[in-house]
Z-matrix of the N, CA and C atoms (Angstrom, degrees):
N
C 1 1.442
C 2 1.530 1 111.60
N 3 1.264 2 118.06 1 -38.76
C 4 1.834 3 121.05 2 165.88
C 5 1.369 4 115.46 3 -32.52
N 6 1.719 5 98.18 4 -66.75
C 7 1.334 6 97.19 5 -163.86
C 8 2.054 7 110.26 6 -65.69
N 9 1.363 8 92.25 7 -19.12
C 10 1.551 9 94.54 8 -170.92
C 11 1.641 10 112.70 9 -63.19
N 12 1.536 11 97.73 10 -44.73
C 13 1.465 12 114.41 11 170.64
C 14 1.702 13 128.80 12 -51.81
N 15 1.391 14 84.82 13 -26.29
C 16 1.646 15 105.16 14 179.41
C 17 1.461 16 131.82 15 -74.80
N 18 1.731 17 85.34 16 -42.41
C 19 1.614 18 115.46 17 173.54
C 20 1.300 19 109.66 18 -51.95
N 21 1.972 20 106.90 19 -60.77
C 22 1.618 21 115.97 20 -135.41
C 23 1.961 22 67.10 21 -79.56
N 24 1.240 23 133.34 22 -38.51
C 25 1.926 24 114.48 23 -154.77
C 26 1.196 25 107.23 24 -43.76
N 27 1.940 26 104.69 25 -56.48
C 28 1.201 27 122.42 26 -174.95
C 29 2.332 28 113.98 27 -54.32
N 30 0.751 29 89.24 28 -36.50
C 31 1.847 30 99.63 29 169.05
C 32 1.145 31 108.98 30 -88.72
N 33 0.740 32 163.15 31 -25.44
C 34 1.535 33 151.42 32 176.21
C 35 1.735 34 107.36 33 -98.61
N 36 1.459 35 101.75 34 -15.07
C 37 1.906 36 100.28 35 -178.75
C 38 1.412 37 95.06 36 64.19
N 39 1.436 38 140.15 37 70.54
C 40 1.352 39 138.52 38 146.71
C 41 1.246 40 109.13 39 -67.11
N 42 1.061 41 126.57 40 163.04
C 43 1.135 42 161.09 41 -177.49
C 44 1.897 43 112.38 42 -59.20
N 45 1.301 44 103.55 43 -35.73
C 46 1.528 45 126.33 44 168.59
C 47 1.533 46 113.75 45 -64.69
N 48 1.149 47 100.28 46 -52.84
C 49 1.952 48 125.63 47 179.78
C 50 1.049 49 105.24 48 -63.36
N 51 1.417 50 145.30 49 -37.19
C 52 1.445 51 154.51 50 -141.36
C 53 1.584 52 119.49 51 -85.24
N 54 1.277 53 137.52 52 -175.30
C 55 1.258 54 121.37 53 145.39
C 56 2.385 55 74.64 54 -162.89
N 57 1.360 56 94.79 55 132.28
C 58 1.899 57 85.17 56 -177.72
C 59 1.533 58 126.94 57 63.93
N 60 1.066 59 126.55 58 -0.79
C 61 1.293 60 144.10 59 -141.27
C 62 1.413 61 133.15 60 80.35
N 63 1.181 62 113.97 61 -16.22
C 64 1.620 63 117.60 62 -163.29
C 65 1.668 64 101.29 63 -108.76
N 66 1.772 65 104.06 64 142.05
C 67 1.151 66 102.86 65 -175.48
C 68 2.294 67 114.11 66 -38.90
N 69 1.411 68 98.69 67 148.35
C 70 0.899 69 85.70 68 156.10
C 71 1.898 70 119.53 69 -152.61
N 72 1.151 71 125.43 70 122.52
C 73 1.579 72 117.55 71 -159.88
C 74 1.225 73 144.64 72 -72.06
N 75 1.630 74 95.12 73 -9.08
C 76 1.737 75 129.60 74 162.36
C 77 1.586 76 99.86 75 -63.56
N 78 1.535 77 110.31 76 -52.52
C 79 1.643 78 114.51 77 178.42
C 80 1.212 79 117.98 78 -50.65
N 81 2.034 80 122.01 79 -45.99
C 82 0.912 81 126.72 80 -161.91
C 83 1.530 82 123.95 81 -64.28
N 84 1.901 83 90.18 82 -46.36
C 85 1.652 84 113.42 83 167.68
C 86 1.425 85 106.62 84 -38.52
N 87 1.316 86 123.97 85 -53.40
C 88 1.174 87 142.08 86 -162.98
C 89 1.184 88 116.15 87 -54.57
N 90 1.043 89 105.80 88 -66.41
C 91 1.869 90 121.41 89 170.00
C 92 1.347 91 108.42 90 -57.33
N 93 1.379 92 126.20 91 -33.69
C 94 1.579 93 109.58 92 175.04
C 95 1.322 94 127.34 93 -55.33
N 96 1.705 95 79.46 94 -55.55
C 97 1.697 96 111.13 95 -176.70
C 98 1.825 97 97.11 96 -51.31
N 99 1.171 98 127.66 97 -38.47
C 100 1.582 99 139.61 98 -160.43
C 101 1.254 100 93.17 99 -63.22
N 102 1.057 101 116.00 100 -62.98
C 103 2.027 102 148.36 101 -169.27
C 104 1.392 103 114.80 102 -48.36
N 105 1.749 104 108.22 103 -56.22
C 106 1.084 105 108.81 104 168.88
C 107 1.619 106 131.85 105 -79.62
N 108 1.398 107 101.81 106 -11.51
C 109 1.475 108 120.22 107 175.57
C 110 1.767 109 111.49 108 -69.39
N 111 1.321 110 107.34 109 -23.49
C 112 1.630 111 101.11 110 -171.64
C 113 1.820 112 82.05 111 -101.31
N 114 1.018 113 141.35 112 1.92
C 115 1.236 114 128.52 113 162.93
C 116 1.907 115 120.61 114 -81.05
N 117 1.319 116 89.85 115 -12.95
C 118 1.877 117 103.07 116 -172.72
C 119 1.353 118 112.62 117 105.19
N 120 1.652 119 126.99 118 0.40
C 121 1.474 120 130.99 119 -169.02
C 122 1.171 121 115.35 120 -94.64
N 123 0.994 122 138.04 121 89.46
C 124 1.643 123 139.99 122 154.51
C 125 1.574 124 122.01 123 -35.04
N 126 0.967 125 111.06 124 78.92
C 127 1.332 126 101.17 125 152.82
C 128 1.556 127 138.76 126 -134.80
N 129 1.520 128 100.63 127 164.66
C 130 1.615 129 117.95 128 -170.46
C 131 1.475 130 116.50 129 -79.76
N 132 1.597 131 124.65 130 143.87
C 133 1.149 132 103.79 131 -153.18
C 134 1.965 133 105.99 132 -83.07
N 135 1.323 134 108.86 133 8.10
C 136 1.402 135 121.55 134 169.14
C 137 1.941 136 107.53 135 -70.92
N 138 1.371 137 105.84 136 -25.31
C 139 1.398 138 100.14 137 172.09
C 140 1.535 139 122.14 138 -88.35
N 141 1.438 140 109.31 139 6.52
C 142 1.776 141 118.17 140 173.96
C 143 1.175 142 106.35 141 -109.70
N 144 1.405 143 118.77 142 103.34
C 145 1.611 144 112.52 143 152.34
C 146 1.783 145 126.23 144 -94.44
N 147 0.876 146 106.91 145 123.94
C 148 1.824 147 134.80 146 -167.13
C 149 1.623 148 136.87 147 -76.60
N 150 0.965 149 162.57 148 5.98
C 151 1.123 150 151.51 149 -150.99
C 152 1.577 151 118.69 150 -107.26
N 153 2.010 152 91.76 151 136.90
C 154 1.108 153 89.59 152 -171.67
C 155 1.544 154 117.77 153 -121.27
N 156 1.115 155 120.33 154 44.11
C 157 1.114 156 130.35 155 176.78
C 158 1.600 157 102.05 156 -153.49
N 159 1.218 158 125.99 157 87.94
C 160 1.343 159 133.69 158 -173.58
C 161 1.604 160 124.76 159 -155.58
N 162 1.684 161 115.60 160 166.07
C 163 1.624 162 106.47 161 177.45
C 164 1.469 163 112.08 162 -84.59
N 165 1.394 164 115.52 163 171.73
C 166 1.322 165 127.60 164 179.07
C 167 1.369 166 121.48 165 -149.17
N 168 1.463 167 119.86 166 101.32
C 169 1.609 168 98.57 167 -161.20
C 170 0.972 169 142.20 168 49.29
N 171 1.908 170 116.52 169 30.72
C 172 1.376 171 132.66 170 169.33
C 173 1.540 172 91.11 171 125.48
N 174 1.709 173 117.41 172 -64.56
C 175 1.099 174 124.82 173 -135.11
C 176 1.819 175 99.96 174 -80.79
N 177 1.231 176 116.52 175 145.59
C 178 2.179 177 126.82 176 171.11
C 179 1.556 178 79.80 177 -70.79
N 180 1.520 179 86.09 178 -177.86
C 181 1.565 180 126.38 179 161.20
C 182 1.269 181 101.54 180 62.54
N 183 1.476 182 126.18 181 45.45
C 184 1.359 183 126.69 182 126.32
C 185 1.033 184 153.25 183 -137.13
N 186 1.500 185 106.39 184 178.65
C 187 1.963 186 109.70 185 -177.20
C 188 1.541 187 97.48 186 -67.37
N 189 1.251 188 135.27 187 151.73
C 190 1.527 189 150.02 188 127.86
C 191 1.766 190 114.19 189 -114.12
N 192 1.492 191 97.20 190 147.16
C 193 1.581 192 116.98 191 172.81
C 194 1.734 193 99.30 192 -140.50
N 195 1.657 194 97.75 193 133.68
C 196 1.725 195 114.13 194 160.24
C 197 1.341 196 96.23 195 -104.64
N 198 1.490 197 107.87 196 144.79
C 199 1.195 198 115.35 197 138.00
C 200 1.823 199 129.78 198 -123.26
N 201 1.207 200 131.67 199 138.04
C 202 1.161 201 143.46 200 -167.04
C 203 1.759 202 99.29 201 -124.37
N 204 1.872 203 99.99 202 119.05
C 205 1.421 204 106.67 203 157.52
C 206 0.951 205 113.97 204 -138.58
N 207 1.417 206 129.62 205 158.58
C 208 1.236 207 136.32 206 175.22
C 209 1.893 208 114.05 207 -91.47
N 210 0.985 209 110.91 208 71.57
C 211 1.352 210 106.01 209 169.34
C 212 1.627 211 124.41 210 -20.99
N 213 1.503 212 118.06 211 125.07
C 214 1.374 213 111.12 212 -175.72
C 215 1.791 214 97.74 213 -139.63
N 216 1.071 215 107.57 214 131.64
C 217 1.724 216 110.49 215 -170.36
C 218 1.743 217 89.71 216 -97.32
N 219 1.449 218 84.80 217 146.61
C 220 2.341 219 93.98 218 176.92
C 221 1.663 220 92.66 219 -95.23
N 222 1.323 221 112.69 220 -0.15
C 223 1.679 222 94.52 221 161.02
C 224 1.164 223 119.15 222 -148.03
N 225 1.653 224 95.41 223 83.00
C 226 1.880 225 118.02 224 168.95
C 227 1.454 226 103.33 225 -43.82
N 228 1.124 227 153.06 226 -74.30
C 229 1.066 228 158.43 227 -113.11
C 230 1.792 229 91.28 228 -91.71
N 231 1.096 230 122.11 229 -63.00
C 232 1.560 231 107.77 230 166.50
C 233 1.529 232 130.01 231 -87.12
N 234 1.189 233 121.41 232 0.93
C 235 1.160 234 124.11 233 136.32
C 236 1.324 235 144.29 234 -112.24
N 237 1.297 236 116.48 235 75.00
C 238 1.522 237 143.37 236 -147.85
C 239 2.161 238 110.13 237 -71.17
N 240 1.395 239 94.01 238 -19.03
C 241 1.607 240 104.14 239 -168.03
C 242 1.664 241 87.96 240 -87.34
N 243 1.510 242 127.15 241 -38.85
C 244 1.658 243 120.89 242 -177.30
C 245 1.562 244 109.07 243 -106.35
N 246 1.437 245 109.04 244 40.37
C 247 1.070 246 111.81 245 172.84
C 248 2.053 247 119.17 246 -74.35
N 249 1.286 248 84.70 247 -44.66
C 250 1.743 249 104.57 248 166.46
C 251 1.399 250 128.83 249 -62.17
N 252 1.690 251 91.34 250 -20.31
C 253 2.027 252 91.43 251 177.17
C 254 1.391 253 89.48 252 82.25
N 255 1.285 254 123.97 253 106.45
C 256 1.431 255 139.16 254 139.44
C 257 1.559 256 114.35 255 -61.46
N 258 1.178 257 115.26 256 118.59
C 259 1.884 258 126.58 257 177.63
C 260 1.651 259 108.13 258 -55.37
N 261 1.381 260 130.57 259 104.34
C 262 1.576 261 119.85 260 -172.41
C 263 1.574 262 100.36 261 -100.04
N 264 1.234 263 124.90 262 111.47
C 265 1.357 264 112.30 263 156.73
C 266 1.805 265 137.27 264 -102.19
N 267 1.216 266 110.27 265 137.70
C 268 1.495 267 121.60 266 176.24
C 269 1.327 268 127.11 267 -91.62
N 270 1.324 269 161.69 268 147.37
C 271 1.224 270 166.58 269 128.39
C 272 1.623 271 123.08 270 -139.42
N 273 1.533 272 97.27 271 144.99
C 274 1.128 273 110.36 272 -169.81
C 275 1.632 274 99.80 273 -150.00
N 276 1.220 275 111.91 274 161.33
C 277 1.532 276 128.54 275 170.84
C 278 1.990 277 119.53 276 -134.01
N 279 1.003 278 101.79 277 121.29
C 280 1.503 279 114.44 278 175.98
C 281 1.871 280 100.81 279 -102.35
N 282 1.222 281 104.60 280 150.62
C 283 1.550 282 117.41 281 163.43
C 284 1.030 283 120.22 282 -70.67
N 285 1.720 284 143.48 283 135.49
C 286 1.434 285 133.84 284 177.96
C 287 1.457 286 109.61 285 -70.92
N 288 1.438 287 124.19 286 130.98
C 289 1.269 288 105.75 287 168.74
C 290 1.496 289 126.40 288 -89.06
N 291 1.525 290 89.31 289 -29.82
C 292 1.878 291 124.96 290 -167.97
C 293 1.814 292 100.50 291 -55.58
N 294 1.589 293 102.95 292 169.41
C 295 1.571 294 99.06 293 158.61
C 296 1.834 295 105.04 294 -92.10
């Protein structure tokens, strides 16, 4: 759902995505990073990859967002298999609507 949230800001030009009206990708990071923060997820903006002018299943003219986390359990000791943090990745693509 992050990355989905991330996608449609960046395509639709929300208000989150923006900086003046016009896309902006410092904003976008921002809002992810924002998004996933009220979920409990920390992340670095090296774990968001961005683009908003890109293909998708053949088709141009869209937003895409990855996300990459390292899963970390607060109780290694009984869960010994996610003790290492399993790598979780997200991506999604929305259509641009904006100019």
């Amino acid at each position: 759902m992050l990355a989905t949230a991330g996608a449609r800001c960046m395509g639709v030009l929300q208000s989150g995505c923006t900086q003046n009206g016009a896309y902006s990708a410092a904003s976008a990071i921002g809002y992810i990073s924002s998004r996933a923060a009220t979920d409990g997820i920390a992340l670095a903006n090296a774990d968001i990859t961005i683009n908003n002018n890109t293909t998708c299943s053949g088709l141009s003219g869209f937003s895409s967002v990855q996300v990459s986390y390292t899963f970390a359990t607060v109780m290694p000791a009984f869960l010994a298999s996610l003790a290492n943090g399993p790598n979780l990745k997200a991506q999604a693509c929305f259509p641009n609507q904006g100019a």
